[in-house]
Biopython code that builds the backbone (N, CA, C, O; Angstrom):
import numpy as np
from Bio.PDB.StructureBuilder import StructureBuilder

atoms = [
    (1, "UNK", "N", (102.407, 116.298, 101.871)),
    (1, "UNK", "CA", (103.172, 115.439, 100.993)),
    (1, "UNK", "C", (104.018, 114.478, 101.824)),
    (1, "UNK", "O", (104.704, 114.827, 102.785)),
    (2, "UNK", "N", (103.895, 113.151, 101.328)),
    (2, "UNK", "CA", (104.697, 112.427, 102.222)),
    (2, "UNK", "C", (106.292, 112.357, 102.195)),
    (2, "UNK", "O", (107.014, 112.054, 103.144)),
    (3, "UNK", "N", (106.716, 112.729, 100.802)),
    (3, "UNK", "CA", (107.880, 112.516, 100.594)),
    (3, "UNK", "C", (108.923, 113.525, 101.736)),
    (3, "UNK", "O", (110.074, 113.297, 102.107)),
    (4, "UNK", "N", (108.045, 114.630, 102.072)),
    (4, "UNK", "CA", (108.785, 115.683, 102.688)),
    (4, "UNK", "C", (109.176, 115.285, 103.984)),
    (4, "UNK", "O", (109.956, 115.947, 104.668)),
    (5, "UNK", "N", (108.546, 113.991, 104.422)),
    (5, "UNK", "CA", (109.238, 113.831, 105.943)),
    (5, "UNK", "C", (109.479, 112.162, 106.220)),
    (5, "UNK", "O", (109.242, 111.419, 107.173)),
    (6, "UNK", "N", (110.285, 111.921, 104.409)),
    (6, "UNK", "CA", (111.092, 110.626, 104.436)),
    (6, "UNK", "C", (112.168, 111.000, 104.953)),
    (6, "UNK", "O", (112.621, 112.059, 105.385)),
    (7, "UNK", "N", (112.551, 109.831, 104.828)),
    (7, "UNK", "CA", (114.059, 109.364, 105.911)),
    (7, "UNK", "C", (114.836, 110.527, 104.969)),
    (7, "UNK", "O", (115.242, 111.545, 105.530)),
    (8, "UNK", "N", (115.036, 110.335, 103.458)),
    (8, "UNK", "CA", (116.269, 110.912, 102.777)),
    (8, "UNK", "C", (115.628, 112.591, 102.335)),
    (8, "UNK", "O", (116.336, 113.223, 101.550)),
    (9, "UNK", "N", (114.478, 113.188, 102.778)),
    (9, "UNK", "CA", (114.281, 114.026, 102.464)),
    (9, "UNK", "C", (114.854, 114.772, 104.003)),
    (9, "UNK", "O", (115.305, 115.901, 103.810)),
    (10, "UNK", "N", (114.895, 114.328, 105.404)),
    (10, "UNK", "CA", (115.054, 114.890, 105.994)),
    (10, "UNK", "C", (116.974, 114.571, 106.168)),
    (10, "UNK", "O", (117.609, 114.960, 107.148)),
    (11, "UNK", "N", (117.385, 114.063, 105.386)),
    (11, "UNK", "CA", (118.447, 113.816, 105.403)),
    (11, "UNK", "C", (119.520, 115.179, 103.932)),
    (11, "UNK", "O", (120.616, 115.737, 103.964)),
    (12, "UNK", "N", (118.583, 115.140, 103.097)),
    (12, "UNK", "CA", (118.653, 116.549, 102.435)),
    (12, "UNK", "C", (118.670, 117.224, 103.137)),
    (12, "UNK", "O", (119.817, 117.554, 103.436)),
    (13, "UNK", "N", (117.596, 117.905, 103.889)),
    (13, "UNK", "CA", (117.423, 118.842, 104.872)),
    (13, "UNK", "C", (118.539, 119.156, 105.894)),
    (13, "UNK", "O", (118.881, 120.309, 106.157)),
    (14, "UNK", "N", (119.170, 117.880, 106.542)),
    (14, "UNK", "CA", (119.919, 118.027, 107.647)),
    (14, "UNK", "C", (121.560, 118.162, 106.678)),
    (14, "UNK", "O", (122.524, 118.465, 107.382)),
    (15, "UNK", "N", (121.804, 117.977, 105.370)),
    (15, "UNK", "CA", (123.311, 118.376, 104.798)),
    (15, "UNK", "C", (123.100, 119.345, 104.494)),
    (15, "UNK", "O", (124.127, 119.973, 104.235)),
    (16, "UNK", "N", (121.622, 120.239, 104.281)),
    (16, "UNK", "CA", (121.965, 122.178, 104.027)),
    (16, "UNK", "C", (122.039, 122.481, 105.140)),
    (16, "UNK", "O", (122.831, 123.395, 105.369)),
    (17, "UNK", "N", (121.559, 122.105, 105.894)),
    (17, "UNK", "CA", (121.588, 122.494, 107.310)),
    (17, "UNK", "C", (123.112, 123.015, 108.190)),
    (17, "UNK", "O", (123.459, 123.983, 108.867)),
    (18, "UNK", "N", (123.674, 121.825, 107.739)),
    (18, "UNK", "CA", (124.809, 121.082, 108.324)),
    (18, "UNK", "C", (125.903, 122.529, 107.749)),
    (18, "UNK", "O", (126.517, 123.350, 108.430)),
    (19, "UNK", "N", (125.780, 122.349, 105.987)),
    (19, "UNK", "CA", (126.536, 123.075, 105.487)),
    (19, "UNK", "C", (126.493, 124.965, 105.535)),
    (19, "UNK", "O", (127.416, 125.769, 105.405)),
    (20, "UNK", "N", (125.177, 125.157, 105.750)),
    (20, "UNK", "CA", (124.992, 126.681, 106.189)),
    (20, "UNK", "C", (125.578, 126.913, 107.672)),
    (20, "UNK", "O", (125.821, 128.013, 108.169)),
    (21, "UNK", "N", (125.698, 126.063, 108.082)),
    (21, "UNK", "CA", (125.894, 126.495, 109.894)),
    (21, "UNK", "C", (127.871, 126.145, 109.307)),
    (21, "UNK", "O", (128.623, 127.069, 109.616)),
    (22, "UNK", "N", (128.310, 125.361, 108.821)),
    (22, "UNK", "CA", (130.070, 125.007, 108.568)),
    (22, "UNK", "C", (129.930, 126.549, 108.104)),
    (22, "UNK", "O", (130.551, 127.381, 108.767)),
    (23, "UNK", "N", (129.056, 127.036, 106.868)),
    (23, "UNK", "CA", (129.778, 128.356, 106.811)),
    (23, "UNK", "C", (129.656, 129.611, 107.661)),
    (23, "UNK", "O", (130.334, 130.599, 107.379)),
    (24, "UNK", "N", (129.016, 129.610, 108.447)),
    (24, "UNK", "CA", (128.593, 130.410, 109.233)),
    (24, "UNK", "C", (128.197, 131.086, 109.126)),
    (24, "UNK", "O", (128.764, 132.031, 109.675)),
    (25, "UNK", "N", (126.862, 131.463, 108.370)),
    (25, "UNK", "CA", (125.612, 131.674, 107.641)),
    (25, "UNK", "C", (124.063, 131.428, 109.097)),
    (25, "UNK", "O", (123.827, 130.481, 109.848)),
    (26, "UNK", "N", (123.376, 132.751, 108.911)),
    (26, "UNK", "CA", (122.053, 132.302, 109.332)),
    (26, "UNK", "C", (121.497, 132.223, 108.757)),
    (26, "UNK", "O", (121.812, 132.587, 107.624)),
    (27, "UNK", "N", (119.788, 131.529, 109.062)),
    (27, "UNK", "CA", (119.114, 131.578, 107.757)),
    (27, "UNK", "C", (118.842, 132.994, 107.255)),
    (27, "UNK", "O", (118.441, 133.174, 106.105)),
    (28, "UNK", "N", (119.052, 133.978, 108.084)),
    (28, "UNK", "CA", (118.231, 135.187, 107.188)),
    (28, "UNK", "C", (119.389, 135.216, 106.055)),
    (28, "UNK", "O", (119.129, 135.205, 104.852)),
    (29, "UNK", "N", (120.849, 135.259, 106.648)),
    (29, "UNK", "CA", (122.130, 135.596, 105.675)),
    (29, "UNK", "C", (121.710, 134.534, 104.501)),
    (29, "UNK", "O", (121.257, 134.968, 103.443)),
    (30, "UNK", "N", (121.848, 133.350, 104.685)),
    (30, "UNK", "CA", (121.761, 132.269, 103.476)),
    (30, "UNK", "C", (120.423, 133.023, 102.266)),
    (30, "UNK", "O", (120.611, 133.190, 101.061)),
    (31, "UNK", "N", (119.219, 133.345, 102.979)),
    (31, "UNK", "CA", (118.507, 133.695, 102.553)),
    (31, "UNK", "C", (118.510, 135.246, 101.210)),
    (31, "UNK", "O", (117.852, 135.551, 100.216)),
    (32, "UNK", "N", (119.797, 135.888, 102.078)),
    (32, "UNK", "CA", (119.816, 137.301, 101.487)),
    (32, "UNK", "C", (120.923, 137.214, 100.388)),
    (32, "UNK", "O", (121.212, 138.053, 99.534)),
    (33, "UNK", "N", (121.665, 135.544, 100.714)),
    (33, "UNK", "CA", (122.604, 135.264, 99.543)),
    (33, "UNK", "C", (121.665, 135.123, 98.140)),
    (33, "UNK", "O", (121.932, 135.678, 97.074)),
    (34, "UNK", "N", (120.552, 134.284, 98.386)),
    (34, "UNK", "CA", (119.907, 133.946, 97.761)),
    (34, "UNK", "C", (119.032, 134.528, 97.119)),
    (34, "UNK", "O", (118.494, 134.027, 96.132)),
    (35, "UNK", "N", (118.768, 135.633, 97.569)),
    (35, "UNK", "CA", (117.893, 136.439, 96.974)),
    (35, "UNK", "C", (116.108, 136.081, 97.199)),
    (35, "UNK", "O", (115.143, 136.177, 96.441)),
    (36, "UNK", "N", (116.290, 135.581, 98.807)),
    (36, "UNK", "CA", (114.545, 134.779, 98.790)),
    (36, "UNK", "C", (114.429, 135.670, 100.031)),
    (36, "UNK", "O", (115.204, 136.450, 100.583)),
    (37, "UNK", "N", (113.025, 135.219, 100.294)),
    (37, "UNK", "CA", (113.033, 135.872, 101.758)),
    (37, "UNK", "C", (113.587, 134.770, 102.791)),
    (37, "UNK", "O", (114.145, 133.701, 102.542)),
    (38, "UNK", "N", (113.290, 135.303, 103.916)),
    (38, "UNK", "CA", (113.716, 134.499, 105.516)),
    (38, "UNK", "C", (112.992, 133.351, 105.526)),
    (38, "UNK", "O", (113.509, 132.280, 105.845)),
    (39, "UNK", "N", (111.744, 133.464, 105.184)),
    (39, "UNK", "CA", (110.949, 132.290, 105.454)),
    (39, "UNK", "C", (111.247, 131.016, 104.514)),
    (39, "UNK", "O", (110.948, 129.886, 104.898)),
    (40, "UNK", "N", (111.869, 131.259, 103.225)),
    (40, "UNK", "CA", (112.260, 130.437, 102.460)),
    (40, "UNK", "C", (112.917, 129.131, 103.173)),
    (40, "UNK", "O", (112.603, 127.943, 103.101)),
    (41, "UNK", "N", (113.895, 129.765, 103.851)),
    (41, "UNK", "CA", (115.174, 129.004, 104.000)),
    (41, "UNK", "C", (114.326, 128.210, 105.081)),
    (41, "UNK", "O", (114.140, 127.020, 104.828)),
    (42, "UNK", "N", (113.572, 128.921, 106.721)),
    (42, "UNK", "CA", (112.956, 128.657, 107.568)),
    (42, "UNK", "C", (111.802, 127.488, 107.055)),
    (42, "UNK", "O", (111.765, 126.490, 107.775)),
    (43, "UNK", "N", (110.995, 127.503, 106.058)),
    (43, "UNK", "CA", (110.548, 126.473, 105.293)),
    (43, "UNK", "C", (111.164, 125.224, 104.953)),
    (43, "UNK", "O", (110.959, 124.084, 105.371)),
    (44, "UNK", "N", (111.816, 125.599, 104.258)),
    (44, "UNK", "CA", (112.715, 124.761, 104.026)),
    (44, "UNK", "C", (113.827, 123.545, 104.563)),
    (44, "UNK", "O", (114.266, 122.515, 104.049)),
    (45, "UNK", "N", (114.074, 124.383, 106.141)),
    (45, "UNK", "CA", (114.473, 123.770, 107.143)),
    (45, "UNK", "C", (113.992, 122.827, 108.205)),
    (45, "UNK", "O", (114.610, 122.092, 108.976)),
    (46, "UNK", "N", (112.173, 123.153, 107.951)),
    (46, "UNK", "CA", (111.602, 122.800, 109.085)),
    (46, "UNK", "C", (110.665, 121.457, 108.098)),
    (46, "UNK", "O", (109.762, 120.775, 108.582)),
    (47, "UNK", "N", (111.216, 121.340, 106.555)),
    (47, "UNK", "CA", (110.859, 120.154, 105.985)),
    (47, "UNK", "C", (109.009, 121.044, 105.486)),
    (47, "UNK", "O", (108.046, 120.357, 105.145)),
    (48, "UNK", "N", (108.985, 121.791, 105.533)),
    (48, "UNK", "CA", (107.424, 122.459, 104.558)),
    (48, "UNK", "C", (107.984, 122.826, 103.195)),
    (48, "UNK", "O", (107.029, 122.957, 102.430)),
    (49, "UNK", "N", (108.908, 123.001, 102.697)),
    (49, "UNK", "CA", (109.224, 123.017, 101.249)),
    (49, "UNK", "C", (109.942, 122.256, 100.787)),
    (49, "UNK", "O", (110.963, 121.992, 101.423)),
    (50, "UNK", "N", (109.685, 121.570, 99.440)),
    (50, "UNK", "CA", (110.640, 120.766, 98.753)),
    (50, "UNK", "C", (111.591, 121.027, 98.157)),
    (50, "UNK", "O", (111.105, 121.208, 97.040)),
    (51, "UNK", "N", (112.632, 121.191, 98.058)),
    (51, "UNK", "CA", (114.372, 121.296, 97.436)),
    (51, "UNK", "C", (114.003, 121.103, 95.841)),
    (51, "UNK", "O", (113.831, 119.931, 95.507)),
    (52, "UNK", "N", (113.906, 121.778, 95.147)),
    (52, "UNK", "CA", (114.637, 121.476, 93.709)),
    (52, "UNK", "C", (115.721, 121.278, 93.726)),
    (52, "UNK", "O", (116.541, 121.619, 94.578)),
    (53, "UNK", "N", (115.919, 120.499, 92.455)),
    (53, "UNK", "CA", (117.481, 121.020, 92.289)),
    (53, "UNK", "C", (118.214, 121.967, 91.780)),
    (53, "UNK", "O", (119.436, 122.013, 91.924)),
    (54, "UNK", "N", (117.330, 123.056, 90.951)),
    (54, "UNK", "CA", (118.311, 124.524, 90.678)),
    (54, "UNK", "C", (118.035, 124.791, 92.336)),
    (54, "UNK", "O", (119.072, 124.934, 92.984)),
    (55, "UNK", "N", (117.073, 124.855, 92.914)),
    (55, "UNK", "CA", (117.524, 125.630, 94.380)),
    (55, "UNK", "C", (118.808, 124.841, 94.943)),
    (55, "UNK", "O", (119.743, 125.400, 95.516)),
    (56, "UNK", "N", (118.729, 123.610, 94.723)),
    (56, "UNK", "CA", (119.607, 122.757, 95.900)),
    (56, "UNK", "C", (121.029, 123.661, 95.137)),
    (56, "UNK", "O", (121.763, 124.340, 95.854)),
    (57, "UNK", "N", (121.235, 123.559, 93.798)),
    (57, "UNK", "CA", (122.631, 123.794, 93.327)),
    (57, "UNK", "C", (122.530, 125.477, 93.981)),
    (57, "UNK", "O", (123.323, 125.697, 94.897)),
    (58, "UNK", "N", (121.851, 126.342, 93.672)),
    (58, "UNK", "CA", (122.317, 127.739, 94.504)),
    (58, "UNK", "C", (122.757, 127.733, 95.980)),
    (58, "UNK", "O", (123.696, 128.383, 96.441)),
    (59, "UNK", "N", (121.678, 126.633, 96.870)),
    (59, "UNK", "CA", (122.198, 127.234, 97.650)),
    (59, "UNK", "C", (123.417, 126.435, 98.409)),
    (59, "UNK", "O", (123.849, 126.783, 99.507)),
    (60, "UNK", "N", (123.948, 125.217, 97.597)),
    (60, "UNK", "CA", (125.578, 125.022, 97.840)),
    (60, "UNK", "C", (126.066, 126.002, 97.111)),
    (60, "UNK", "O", (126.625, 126.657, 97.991)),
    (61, "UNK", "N", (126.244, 126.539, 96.177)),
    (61, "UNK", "CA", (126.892, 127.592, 95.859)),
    (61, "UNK", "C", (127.168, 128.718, 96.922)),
    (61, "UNK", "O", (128.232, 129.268, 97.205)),
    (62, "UNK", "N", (125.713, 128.930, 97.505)),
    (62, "UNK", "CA", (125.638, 130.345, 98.500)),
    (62, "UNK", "C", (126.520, 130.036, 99.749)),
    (62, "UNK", "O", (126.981, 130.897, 100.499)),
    (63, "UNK", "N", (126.735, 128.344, 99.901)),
    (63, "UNK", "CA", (127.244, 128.411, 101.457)),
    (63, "UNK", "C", (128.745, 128.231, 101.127)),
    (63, "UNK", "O", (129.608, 128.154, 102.002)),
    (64, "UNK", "N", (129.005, 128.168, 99.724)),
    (64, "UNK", "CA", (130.354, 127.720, 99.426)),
    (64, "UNK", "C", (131.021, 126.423, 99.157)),
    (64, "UNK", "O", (132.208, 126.100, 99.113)),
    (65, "UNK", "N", (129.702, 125.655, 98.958)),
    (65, "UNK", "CA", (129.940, 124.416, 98.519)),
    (65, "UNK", "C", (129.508, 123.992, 97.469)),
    (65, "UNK", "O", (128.505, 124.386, 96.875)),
    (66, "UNK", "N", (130.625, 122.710, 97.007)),
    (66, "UNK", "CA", (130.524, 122.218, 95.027)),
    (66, "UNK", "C", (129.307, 121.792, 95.437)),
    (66, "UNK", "O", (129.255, 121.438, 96.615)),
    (67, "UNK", "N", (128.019, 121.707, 94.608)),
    (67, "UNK", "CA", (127.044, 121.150, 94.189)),
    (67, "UNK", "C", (126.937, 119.630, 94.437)),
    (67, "UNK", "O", (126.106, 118.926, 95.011)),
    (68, "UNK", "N", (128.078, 119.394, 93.796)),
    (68, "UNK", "CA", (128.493, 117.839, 93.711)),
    (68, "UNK", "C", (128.729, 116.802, 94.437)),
    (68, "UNK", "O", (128.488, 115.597, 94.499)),
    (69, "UNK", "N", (129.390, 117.814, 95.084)),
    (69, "UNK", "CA", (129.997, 117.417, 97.108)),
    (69, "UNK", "C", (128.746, 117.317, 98.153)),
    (69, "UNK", "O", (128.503, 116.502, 99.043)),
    (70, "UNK", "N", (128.075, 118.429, 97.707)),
    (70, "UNK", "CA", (126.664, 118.375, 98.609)),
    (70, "UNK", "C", (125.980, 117.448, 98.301)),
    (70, "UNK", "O", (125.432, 117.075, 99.338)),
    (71, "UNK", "N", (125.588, 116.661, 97.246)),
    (71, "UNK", "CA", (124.877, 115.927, 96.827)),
    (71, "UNK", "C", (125.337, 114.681, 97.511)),
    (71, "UNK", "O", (124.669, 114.128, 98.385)),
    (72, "UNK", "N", (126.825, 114.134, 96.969)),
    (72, "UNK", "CA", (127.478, 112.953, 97.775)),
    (72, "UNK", "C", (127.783, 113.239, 99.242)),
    (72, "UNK", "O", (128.498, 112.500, 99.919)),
    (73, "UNK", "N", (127.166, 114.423, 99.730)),
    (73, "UNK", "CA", (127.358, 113.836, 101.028)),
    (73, "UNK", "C", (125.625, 113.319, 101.618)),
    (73, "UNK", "O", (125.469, 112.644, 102.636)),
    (74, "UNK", "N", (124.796, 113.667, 100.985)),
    (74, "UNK", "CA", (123.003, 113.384, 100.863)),
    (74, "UNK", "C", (122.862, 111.784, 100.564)),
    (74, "UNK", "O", (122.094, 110.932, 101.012)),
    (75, "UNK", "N", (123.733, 111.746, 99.789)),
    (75, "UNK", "CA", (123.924, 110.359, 98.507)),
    (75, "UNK", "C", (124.429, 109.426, 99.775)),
    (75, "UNK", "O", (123.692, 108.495, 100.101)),
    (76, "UNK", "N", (125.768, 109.659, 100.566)),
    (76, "UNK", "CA", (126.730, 108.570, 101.132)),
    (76, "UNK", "C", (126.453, 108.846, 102.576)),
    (76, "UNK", "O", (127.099, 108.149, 103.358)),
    (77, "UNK", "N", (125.467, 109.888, 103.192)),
    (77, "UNK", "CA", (125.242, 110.148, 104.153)),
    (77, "UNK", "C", (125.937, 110.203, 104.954)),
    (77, "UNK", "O", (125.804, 109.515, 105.966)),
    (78, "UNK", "N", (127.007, 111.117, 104.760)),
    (78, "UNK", "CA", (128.142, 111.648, 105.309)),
    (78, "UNK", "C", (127.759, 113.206, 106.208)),
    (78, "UNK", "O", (128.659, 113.830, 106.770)),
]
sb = StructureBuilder()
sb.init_structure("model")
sb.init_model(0)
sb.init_chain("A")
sb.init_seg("    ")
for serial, (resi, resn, name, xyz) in enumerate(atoms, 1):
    if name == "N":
        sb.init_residue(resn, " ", resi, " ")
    sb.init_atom(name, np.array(xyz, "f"), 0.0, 1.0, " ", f" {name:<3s}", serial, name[0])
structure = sb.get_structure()
């Protein structure tokens, strides 16, 4: 899929990224917040899975961040 290794998809990628490591979370932990396996998150990171957005909203929730906030920082590329 091409969309998975646009500019703003890897820019999604790099604010969960960003925000699991601020909380100090690995992927297995983020993962076991979540209730997925390891490879989920590892997928996910390495741009082979696409983000929904009920996933995107859990897993700012899981790292401790508003939904909202995560988004505007994807949005303003902060």
């Amino acid at each position: 899929m091409k969309h998975l290794h646009s500019a703003r998809h890897r820019r999604l990628v790099d604010v969960i990224v960003q925000a699991r490591e601020t909380a100090g979370l690995s992927q297995r932990a983020l993962a076991l917040k979540l209730k997925r396996s390891g490879s989920f998150v590892w997928k996910l990171e390495s741009q082979e899975h696409r983000v929904d957005v009920l996933e995107f909203i859990d897993i700012a929730r899981a790292v401790g961040v508003d939904p909202l906030e995560l988004m505007r920082r994807v949005v303003e590329g902060k």
